[in-house]
C-alpha positions as a Python dict, from the first residue, in 0.01 Angstrom:
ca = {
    (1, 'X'): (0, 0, 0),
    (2, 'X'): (68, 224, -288),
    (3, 'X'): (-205, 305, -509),
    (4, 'X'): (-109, 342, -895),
    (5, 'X'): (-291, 677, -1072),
    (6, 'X'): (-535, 624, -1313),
    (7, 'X'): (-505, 839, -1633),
    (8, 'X'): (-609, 882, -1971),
    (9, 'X'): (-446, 757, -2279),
    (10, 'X'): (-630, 973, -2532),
    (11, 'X'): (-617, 868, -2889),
    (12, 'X'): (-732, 1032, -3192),
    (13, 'X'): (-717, 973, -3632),
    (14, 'X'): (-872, 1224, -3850),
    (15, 'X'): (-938, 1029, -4137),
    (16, 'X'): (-910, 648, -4118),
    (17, 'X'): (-1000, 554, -4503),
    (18, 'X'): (-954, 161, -4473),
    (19, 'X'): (-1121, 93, -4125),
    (20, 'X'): (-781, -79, -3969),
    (21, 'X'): (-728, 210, -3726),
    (22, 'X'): (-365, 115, -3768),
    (23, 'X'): (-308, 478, -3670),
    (24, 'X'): (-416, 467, -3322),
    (25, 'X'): (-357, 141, -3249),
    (26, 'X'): (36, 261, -3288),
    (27, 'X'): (-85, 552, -3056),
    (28, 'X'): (-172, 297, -2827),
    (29, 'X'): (143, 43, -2815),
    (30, 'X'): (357, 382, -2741),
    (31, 'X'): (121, 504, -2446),
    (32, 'X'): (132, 179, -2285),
    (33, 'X'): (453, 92, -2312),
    (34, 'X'): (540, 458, -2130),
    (35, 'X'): (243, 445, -1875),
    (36, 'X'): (374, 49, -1763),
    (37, 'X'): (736, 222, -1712),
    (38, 'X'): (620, 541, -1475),
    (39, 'X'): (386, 297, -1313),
    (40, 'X'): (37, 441, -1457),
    (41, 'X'): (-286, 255, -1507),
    (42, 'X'): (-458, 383, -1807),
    (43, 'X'): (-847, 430, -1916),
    (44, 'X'): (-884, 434, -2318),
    (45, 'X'): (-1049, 709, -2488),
    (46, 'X'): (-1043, 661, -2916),
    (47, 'X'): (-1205, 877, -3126),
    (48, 'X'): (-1159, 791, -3478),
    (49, 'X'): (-1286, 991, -3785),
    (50, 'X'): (-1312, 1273, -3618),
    (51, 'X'): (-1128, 1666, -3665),
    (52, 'X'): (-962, 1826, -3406),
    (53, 'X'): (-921, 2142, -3611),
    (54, 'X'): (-1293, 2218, -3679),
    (55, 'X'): (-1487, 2404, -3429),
    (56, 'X'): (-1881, 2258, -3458),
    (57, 'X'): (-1709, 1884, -3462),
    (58, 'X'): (-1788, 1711, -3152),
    (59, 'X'): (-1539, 1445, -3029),
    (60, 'X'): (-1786, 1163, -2828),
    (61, 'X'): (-1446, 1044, -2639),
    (62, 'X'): (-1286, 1402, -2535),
    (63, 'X'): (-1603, 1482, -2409),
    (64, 'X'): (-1634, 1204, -2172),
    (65, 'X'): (-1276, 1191, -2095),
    (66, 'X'): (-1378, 1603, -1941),
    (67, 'X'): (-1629, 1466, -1749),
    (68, 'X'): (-1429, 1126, -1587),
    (69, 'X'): (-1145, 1405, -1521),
    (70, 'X'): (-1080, 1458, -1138),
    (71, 'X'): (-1345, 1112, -1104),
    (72, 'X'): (-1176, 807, -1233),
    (73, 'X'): (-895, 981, -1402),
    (74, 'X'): (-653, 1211, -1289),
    (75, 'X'): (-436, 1291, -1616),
    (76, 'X'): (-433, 1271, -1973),
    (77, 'X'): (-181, 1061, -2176),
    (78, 'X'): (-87, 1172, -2564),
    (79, 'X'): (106, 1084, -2795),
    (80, 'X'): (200, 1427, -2946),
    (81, 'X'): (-29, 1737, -2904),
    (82, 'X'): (-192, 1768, -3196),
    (83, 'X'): (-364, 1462, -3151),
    (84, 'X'): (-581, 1607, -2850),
    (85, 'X'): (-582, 1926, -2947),
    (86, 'X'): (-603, 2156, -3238),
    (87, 'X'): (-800, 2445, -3101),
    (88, 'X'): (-707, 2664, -2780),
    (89, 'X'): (-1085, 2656, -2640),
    (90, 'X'): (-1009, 2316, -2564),
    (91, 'X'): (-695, 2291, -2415),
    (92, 'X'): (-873, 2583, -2195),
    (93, 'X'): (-1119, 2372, -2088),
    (94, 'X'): (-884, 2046, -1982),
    (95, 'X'): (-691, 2342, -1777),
    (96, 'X'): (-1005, 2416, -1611),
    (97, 'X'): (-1116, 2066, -1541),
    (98, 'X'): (-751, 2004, -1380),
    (99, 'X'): (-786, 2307, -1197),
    (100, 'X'): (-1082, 2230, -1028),
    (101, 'X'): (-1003, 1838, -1001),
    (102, 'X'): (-595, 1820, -1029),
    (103, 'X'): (-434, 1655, -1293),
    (104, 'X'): (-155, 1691, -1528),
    (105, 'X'): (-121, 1643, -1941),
    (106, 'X'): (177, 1423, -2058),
    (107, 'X'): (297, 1400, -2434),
    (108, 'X'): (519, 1143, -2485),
    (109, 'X'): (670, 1190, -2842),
    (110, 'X'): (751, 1577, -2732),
    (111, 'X'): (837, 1490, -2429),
    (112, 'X'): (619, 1742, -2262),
    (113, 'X'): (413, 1773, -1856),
    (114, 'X'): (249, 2033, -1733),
    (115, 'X'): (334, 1938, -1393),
    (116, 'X'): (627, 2166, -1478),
    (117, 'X'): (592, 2512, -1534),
    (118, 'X'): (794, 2500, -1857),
    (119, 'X'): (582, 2212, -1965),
    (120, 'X'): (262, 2430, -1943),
    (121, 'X'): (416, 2697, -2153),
    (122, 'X'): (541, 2430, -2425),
    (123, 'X'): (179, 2273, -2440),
    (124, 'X'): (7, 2587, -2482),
    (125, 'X'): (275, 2677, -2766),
    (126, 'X'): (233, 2358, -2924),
    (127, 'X'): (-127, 2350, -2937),
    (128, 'X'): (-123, 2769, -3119),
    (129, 'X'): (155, 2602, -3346),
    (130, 'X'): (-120, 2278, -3424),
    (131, 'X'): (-372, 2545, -3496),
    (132, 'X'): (-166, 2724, -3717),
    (133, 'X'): (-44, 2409, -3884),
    (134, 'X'): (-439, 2322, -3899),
    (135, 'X'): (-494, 2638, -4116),
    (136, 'X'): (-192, 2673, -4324),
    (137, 'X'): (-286, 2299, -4406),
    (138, 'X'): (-646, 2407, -4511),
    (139, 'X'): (-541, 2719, -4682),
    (140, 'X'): (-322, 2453, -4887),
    (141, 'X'): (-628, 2245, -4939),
    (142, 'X'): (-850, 2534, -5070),
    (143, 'X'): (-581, 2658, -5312),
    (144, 'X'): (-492, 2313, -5461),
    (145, 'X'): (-914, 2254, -5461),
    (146, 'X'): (-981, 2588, -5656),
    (147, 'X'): (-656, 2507, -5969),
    (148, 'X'): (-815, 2196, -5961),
    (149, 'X'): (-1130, 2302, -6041),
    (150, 'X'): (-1039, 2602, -6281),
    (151, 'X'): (-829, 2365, -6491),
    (152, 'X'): (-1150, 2109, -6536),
    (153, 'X'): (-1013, 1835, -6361),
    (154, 'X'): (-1205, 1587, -6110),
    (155, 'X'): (-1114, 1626, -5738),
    (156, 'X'): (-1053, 1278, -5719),
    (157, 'X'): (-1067, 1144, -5344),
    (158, 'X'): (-1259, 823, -5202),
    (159, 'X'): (-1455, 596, -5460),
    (160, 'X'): (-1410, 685, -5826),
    (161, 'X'): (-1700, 827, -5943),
    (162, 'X'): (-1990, 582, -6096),
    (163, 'X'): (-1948, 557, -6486),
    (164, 'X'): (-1596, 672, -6456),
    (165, 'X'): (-1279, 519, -6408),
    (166, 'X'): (-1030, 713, -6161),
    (167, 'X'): (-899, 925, -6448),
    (168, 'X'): (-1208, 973, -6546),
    (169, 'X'): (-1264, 757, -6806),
    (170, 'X'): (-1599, 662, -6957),
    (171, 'X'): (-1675, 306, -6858),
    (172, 'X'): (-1942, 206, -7117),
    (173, 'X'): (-2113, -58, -6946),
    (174, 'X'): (-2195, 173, -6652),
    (175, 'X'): (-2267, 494, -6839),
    (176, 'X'): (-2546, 287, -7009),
    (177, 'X'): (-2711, 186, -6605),
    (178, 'X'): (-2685, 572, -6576),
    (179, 'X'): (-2858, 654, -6882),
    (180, 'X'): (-3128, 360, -6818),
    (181, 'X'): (-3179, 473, -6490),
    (182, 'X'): (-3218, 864, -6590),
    (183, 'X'): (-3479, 740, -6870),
    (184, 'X'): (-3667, 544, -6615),
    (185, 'X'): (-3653, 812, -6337),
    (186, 'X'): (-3838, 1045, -6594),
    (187, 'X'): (-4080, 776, -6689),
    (188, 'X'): (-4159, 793, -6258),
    (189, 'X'): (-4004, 505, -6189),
    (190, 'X'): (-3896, 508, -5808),
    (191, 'X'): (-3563, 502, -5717),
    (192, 'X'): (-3585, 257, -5512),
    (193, 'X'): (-3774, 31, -5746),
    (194, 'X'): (-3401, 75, -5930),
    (195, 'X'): (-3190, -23, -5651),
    (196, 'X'): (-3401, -351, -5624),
    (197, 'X'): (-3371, -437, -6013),
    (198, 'X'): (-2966, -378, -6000),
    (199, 'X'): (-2915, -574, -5727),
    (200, 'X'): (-3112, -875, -5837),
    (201, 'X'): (-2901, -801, -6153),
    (202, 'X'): (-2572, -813, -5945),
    (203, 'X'): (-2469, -409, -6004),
    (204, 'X'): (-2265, -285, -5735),
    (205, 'X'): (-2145, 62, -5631),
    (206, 'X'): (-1786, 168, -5664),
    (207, 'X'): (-1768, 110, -5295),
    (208, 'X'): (-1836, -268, -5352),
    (209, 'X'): (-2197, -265, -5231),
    (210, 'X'): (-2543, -325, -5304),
    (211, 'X'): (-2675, 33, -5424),
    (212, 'X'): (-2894, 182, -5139),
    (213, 'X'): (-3194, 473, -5279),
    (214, 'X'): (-2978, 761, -5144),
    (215, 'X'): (-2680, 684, -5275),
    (216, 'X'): (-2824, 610, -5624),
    (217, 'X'): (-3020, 982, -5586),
    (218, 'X'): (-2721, 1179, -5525),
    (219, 'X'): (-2539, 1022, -5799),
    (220, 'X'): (-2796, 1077, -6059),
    (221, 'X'): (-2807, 1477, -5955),
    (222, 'X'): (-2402, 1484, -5964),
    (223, 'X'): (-2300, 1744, -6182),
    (224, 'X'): (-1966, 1498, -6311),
    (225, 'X'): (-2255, 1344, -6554),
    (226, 'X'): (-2285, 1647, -6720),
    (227, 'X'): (-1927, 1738, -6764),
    (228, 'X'): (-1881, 2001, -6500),
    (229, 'X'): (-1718, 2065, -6194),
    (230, 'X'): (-1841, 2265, -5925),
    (231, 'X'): (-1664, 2456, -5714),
    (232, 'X'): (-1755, 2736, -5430),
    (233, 'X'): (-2053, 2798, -5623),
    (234, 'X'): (-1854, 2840, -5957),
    (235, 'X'): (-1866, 2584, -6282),
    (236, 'X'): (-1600, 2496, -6453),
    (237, 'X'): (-1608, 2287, -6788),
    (238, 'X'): (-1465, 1912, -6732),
    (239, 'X'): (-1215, 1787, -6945),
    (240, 'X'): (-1411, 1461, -6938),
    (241, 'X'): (-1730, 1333, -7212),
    (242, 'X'): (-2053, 1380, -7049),
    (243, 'X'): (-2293, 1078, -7002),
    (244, 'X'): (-2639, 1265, -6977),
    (245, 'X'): (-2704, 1575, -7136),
    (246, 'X'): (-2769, 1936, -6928),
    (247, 'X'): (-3180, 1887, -6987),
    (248, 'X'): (-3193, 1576, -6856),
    (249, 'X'): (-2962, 1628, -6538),
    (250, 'X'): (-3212, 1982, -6509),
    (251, 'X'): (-3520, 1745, -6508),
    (252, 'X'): (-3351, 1480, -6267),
    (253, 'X'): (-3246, 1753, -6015),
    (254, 'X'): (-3583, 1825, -6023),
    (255, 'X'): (-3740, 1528, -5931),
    (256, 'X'): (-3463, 1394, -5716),
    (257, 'X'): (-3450, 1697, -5547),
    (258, 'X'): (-3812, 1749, -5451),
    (259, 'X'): (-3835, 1579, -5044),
    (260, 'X'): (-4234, 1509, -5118),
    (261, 'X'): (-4041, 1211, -5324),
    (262, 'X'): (-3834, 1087, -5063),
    (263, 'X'): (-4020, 904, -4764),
    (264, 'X'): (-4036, 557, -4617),
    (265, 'X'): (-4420, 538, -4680),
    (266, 'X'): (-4519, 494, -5036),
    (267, 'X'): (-4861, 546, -5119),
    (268, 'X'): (-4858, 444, -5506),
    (269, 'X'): (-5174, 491, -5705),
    (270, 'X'): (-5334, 128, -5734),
    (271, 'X'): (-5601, 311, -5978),
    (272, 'X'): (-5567, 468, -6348),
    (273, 'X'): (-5755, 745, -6308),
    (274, 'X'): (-5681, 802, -5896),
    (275, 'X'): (-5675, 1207, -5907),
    (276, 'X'): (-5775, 1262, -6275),
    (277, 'X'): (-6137, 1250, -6251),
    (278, 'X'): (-6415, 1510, -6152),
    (279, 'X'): (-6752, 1510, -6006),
    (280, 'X'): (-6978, 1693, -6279),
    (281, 'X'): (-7214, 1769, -6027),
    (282, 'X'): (-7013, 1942, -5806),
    (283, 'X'): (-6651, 1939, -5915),
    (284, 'X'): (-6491, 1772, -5626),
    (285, 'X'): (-6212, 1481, -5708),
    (286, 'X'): (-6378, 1129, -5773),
    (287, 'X'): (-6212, 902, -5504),
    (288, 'X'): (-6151, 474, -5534),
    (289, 'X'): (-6402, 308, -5291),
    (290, 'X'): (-6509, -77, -5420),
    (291, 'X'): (-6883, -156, -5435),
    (292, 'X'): (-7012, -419, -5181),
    (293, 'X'): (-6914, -691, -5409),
    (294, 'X'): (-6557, -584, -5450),
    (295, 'X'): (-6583, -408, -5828),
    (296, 'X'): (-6376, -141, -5852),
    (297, 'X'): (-6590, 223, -5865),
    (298, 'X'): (-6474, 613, -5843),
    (299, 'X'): (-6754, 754, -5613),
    (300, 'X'): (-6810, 1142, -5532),
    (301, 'X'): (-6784, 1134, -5120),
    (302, 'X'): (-6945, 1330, -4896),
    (303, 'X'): (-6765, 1393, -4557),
    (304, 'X'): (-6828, 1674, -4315),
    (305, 'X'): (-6604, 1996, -4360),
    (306, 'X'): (-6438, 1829, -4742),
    (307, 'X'): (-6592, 1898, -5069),
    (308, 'X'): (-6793, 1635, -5215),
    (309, 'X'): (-7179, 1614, -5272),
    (310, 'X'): (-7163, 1231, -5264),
    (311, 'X'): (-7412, 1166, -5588),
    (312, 'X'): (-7247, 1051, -5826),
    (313, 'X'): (-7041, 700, -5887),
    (314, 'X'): (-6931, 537, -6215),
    (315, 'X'): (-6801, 176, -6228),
    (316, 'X'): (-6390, 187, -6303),
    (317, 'X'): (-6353, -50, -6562),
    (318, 'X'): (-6564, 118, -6836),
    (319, 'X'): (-6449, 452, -6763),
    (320, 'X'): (-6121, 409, -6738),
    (321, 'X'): (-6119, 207, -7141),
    (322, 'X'): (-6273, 498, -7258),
    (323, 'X'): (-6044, 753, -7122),
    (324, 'X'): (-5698, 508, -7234),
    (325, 'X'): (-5927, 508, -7609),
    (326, 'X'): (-5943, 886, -7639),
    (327, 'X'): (-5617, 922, -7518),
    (328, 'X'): (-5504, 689, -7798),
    (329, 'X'): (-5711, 840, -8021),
    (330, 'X'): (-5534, 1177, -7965),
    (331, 'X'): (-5189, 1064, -8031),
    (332, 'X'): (-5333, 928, -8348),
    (333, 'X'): (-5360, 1261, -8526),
    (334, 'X'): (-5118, 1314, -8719),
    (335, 'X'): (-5131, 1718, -8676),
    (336, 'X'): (-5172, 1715, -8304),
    (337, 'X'): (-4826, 1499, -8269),
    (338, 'X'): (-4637, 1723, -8501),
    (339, 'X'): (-4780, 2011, -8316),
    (340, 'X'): (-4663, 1890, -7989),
    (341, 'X'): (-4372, 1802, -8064),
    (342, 'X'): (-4298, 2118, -8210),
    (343, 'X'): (-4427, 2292, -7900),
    (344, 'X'): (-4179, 2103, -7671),
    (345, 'X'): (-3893, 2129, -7853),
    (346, 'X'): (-3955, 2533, -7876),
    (347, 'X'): (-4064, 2529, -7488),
    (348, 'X'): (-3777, 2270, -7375),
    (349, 'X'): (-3521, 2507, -7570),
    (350, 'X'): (-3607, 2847, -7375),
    (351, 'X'): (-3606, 2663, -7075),
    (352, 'X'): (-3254, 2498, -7070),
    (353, 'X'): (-3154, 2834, -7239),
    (354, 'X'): (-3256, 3012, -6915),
    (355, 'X'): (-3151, 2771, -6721),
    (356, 'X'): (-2807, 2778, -6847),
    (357, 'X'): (-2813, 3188, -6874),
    (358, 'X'): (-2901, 3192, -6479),
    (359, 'X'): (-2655, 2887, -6411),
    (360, 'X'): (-2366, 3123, -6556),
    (361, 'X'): (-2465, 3449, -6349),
    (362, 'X'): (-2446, 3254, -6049),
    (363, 'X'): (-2143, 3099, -6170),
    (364, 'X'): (-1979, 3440, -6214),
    (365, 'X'): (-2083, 3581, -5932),
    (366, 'X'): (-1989, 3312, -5706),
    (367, 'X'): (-1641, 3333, -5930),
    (368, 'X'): (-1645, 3720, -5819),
    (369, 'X'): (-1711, 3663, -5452),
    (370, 'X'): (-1501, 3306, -5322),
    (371, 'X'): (-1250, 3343, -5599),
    (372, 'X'): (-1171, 3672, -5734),
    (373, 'X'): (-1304, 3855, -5452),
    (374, 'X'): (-1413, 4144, -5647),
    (375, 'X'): (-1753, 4201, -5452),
    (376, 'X'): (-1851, 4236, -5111),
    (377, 'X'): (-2064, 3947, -4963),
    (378, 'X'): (-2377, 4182, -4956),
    (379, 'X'): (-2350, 4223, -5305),
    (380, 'X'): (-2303, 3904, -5382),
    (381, 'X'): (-2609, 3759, -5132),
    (382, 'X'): (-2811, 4037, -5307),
    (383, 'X'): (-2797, 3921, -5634),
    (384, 'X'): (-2809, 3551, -5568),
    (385, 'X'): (-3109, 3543, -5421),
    (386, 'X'): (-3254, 3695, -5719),
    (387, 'X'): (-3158, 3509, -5981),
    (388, 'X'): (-3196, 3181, -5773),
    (389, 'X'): (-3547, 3231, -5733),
    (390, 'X'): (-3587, 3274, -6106),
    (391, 'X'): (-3365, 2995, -6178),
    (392, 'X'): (-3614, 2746, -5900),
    (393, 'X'): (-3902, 2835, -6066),
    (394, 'X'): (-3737, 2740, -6412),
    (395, 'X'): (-3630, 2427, -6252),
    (396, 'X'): (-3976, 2371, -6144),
    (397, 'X'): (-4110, 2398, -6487),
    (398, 'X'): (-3839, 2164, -6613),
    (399, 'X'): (-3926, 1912, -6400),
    (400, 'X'): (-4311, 1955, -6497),
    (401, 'X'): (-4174, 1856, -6852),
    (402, 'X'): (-4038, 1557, -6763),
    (403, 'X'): (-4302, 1338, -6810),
    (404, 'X'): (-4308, 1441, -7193),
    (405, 'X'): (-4002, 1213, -7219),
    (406, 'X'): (-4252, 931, -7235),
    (407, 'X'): (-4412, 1016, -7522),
    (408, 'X'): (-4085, 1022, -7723),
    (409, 'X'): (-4148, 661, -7844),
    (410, 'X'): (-4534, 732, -7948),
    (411, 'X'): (-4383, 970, -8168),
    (412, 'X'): (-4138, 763, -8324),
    (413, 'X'): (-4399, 544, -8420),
    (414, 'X'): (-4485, 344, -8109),
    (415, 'X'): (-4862, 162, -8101),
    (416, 'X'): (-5028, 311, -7774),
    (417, 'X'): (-5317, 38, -7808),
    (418, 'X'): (-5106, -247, -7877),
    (419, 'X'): (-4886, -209, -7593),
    (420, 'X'): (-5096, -30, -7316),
    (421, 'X'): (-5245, -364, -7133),
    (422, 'X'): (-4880, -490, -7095),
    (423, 'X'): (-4741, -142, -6999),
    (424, 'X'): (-4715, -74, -6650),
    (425, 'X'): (-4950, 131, -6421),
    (426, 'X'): (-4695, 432, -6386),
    (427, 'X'): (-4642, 421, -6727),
    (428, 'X'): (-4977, 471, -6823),
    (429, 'X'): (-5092, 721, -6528),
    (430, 'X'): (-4759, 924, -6699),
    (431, 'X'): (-4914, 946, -7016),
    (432, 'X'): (-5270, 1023, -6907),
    (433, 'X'): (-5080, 1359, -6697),
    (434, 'X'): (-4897, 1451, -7029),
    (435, 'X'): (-5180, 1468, -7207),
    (436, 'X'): (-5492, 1560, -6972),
    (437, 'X'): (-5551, 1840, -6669),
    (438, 'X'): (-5875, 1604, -6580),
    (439, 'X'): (-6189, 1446, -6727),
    (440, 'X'): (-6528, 1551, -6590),
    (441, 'X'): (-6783, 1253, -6487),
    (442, 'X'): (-7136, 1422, -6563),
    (443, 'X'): (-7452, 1291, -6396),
    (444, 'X'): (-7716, 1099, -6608),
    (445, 'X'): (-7987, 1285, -6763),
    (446, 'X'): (-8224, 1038, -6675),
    (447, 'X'): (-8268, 1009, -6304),
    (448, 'X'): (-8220, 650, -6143),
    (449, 'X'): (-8044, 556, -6491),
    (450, 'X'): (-7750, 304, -6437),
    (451, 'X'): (-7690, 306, -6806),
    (452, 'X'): (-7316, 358, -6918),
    (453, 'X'): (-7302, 644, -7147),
    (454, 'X'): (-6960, 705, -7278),
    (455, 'X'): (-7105, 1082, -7367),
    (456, 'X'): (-7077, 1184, -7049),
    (457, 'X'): (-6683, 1152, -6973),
    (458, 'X'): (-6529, 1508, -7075),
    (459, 'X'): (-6155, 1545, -7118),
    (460, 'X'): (-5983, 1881, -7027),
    (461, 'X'): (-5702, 1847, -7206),
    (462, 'X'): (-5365, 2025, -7174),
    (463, 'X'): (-5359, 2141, -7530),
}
């Protein structure tokens, strides 16, 4: 009885943008319809979304279609050679695995098998001429990327970009959620907190979907909302308005950026003054433990090995209106709000001009490097790293700023007693960390005293 050989049909799509695979489902009607006429049985392997032309990409499918080779296969069916391989190390290696097991490579559109000896040469030829076509394509690429770029235009590609349409356009509706969802970000509301509210509100991504917390991350920290385009390192002015300005995007890179913010856990503060308050005795951070019957209380503990001389504890509620009272009493002056307020605006200022000064040096010398090529990549490296560190920490001090955006609305007038009860518990933490460094809980003069003296809460504050 004759026993019909079982090979591989091999299939492959780079880039499958509507999920239809139409591609290699073609692939597929061609390489059955010649494997039924020579009599073969065939064993699938698809990989879809994946590069042949790029070295670190793994291919799931190729790899196990090695491994079945000279097992349950004994040849590999293609429809042209570019769809199995675009890189000579792996054409090497199916030569090896046929050498060791037998086998033999067919492509059907070229018309090629290396059960011949001309067939072998034309394979190997074809698969130097697909890497060569693989690089001439992404020199293409590159080039077209970088006029792009240096002309100020958008990249385009995939989704349009949120608050734009494709030609980038300013769609009002959205470029307010952007600038609501900045405003909030700064005021330490959680993304994800975000992502919940627009989807109960019915806002959907320009993919369609319910906005997920990374998605709506990246976005805010795109560099589009600012009106520039990045490229190798270099910026390039859009020719598109901006929807936030280049302090707030500094601020929101900041926060965004920092992975202490991302995690699955969240351990928000269910206290007011959860990390403000000090032990006079002793100076360690007061900590939230309830009394027996369940009132709230900030308590000095003692553990072994952690600071803490566990004697002192002050009841929450009390404390915690006197603090919000001097805190309102502060923004009350007149001369203190004017002062600050002058302060920021001089301290915000130097630090977006510095920020901007350092943002063009690495924008030239990126420029110089990937574009001009008019220094070496040691020199380049070399002076990166420099002005990268100074341009972190600037970033860093930024982002410590960002919780002065809060405040904005007490100086235009806004009552901080009238609307503190209703105001959330972030908002209010937020204000307390703009204003204070801590408060100091002193002990009672009067041993055993369980009096409430409002004398003994000091404020350290940041002014």
């Amino acid at each position: 009885m004759k026993t019909t050989t079982k090979i591989a049909a091999y299939l492959r799509i780079s880039d499958d943008q509507n999920g239809t695979q139409e591609a290699t489902r073609r692939q597929r009607e061609d390489l059955s319809k010649y494997a039924t006429k020579q009599g073969f049985e065939i064993v699938v392997y698809e990989d879809v979304d994946v590069s042949a032309s790029k070295r670190k990409v793994r291919r799931p499918q190729f790899e196990k279609m090695l491994e079945d080779i000279g097992q349950t296969i004994h040849g590999v069916l293609v429809w042209r050679t570019d769809r199995l391989c675009r890189q000579p190390r792996d054409y090497v290696r199916l030569e090896d695995a046929f050498e060791d097991n037998g086998g033999f490579l067919i492509s059907t559109d070229e018309g090629l098998d290396t059960r011949d000896s001309v067939g072998r040469r034309m394979f190997w030829y074809r698969v130097l001429q697909a890497k060569e076509e693989a690089e001439n394509i992404s020199a293409r690429t590159r080039r077209a990327h970088e006029q792009i770029a240096k002309e100020g235009r958008y990249s385009g590609g995939g989704h349009r970009p949120f608050g734009y349409t494709f030609r980038m356009e300013v769609i009002p509706e959205e470029a307010e959620l952007i600038k609501e969802a900045a405003d909030k970000v700064l005021a330490d509301t959680s993304v994800r907190s975000l992502c919940i509210d627009w989807e109960k509100r019915g806002i959907l991504s320009p993919a369609g979907r319910p906005w997920q917390e990374v998605t709506l991350r990246r976005t805010l920290m795109k560099d589009y909302l600012v009106g520039k385009r990045i490229y190798k390192g270099a910026t390039f002015p859009g020719t598109w308005h901006p929807i936030l300005s280049e302090e707030q995007s500094a601020q929101l890179k900041h926060l965004l950026g920092d992975a202490s913010r991302r995690t699955t856990q969240t351990y928000a503060r269910s206290h007011l003054l959860s990390g403000f308050l000090r032990c006079g005795r002793c100076g360690a951070r007061l900590i939230a433990r309830p009394t027996s019957d369940k009132r709230r209380r900030y308590v000095c503990q003692r553990q072994p090995g952690l600071e803490g001389c566990g004697r002192l504890s002050r009841l929450a509620e009390p404390v915690e209106d006197v603090v919000a009272e001097m805190v309102a009493a502060s923004l009350d002056y007149t001369a203190l709000k004017k002062h600050r307020e002058r302060q920021e605006q001089m301290a915000d200022a130097e630090l977006v001009a510095s920020i901007k000064a350092d943002e063009r040096q690495l924008e030239q010398l990126a420029k110089d490097h990937n574009v001009d090529r008019i220094i070496s990549r040691r020199e380049w490296l070399a002076a990166r790293d420099l002005i990268q560190s100074r341009l972190e920490q600037s970033r860093k001090a930024m982002g410590r700023r960002a919780g002065n955006a809060v405040l904005k609305e007490v100086y235009a007038g806004f009552n901080i007693r009238e609307q503190w009860a209703s105001r959330p518990l972030d908002w209010k933490r937020l204000v307390l960390a703009t204003m204070l460094e801590k408060v100091i809980i002193h002990p009672t003069k009067v041993r055993g005293s369980r009096r409430f003296d409002p004398r003994l809460i000091e404020p350290v504050w940041r002014f």
